[in-house]
N, CA, C and O of each residue as an XYZ file, in Angstrom:
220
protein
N       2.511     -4.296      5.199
C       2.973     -4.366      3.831
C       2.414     -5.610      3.149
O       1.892     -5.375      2.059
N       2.405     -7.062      3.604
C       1.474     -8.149      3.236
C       0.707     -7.735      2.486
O       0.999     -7.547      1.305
N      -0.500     -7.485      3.003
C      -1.835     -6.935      2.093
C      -1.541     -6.111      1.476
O      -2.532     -6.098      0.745
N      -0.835     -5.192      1.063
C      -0.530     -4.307     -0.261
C      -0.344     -5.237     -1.515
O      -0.862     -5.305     -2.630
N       0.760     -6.017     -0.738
C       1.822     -6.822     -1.551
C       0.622     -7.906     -2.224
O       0.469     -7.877     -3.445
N      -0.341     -8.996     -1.263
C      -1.297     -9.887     -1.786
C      -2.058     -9.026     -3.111
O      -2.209     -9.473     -4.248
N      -2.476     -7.686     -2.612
C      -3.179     -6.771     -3.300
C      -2.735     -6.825     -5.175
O      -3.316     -7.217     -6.187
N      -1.426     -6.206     -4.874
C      -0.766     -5.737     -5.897
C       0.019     -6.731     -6.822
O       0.638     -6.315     -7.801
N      -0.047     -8.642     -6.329
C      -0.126     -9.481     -7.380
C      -1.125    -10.103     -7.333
O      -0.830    -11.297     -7.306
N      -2.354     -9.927     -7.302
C      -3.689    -10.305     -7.231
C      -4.205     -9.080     -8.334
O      -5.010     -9.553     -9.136
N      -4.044     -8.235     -8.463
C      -4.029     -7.597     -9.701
C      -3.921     -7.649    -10.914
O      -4.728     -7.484    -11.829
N      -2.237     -8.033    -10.853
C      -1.650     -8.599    -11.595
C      -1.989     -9.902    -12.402
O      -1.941    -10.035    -13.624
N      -2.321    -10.783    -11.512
C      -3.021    -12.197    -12.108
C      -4.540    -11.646    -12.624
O      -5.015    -12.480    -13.395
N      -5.171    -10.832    -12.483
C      -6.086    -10.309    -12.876
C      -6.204    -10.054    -14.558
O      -7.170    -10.160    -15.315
N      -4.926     -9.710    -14.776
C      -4.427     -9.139    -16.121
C      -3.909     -7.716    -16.563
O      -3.282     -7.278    -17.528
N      -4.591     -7.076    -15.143
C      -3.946     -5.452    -15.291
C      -2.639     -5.021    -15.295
O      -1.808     -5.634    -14.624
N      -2.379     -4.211    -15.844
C      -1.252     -3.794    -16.213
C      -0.614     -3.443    -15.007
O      -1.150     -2.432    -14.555
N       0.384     -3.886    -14.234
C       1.689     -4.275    -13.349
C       3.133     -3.843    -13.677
O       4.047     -3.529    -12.915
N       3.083     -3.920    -15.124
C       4.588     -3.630    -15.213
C       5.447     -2.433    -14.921
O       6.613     -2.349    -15.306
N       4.631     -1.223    -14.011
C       4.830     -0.454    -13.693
C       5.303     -0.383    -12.422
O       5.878      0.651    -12.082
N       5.191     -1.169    -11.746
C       5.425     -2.051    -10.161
C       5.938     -3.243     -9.985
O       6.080     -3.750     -8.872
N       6.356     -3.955    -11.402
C       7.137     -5.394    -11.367
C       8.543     -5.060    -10.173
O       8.566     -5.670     -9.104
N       9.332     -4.327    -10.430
C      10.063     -4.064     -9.541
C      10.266     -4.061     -7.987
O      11.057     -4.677     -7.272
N       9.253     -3.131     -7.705
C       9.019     -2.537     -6.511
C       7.938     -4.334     -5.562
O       8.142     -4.777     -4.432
N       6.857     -4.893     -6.688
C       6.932     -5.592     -5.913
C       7.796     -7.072     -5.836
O       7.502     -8.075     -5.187
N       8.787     -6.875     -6.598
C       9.979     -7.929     -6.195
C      10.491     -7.921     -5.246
O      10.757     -8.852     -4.486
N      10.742     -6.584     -5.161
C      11.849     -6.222     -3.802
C      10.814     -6.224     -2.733
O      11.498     -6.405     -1.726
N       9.659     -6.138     -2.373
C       8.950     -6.250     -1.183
C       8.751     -7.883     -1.416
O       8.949     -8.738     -0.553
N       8.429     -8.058     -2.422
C       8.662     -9.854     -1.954
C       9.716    -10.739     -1.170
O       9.567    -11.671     -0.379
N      10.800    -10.129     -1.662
C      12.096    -10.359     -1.186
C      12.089     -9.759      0.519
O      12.082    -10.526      1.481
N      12.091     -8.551      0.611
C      11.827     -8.400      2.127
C      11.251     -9.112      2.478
O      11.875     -9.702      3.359
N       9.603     -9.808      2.241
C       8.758    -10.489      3.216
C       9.060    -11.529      3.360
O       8.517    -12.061      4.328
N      10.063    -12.435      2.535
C      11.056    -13.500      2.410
C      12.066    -13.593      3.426
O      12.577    -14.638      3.829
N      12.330    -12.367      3.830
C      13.492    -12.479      4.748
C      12.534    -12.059      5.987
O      12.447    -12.911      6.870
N      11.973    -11.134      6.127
C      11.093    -10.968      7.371
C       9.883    -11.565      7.434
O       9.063    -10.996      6.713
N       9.530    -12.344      7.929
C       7.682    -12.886      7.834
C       6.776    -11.835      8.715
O       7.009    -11.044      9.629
N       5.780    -12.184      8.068
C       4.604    -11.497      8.496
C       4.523    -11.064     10.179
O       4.149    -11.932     10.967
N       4.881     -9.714     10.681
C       4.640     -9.882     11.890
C       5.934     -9.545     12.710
O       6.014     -9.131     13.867
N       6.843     -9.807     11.882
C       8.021    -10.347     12.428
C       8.641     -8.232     12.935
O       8.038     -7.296     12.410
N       9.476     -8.054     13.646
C       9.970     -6.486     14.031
C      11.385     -6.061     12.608
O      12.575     -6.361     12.505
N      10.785     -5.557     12.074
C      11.426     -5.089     10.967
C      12.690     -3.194     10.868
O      13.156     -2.469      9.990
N      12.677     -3.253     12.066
C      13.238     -2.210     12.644
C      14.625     -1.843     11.623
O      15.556     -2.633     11.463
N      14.539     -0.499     10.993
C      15.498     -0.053     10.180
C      15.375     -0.264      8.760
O      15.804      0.383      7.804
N      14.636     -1.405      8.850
C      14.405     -1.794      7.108
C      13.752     -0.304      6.109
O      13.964     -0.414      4.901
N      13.429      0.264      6.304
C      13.067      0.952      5.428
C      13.107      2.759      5.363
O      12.502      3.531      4.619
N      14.070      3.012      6.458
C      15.194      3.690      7.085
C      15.235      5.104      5.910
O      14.855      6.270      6.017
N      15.997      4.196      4.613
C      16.404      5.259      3.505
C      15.026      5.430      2.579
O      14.664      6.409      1.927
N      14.478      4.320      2.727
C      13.390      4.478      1.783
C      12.130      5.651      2.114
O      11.442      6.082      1.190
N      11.917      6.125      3.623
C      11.055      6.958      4.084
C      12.152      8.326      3.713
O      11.729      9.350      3.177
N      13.668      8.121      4.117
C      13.925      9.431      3.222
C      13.855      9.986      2.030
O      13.740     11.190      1.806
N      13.923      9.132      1.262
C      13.549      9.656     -0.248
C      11.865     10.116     -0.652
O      11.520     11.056     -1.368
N      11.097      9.245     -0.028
C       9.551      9.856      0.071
C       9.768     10.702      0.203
O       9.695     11.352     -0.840
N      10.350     11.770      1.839
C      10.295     12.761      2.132
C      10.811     14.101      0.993
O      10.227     15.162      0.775
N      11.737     13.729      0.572
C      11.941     14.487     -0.412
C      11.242     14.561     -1.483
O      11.407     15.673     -1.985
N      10.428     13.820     -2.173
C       9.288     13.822     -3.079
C       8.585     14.802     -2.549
O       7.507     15.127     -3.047
């Protein structure tokens, strides 16, 4: 998730339009805040692969 995340405010500082993902990458900021890079993240994202699935 890191490199998405570097990706997707490296964009942003770019000038491209982000505000479509301001959200989404807050809250992965916030996860990588609490989990570091690497670290076993087991369950974290639990509900979030269920709702994909339903998409």
């Amino acid at each position: 998730m890191f490199k998405h995340l570097v990706s997707a405010f490296l964009n942003g500082l770019l000038g491209n339009d982000d505000s479509c993902i301001v959200a989404t990458t807050g809250d992965a900021d916030d996860c990588m805040c609490k989990y570091s890079v690497g670290s076993e993240m087991d369950g974290v994202f639990d509900n979030n692969l269920r709702s994909f699935q339903l998409l």
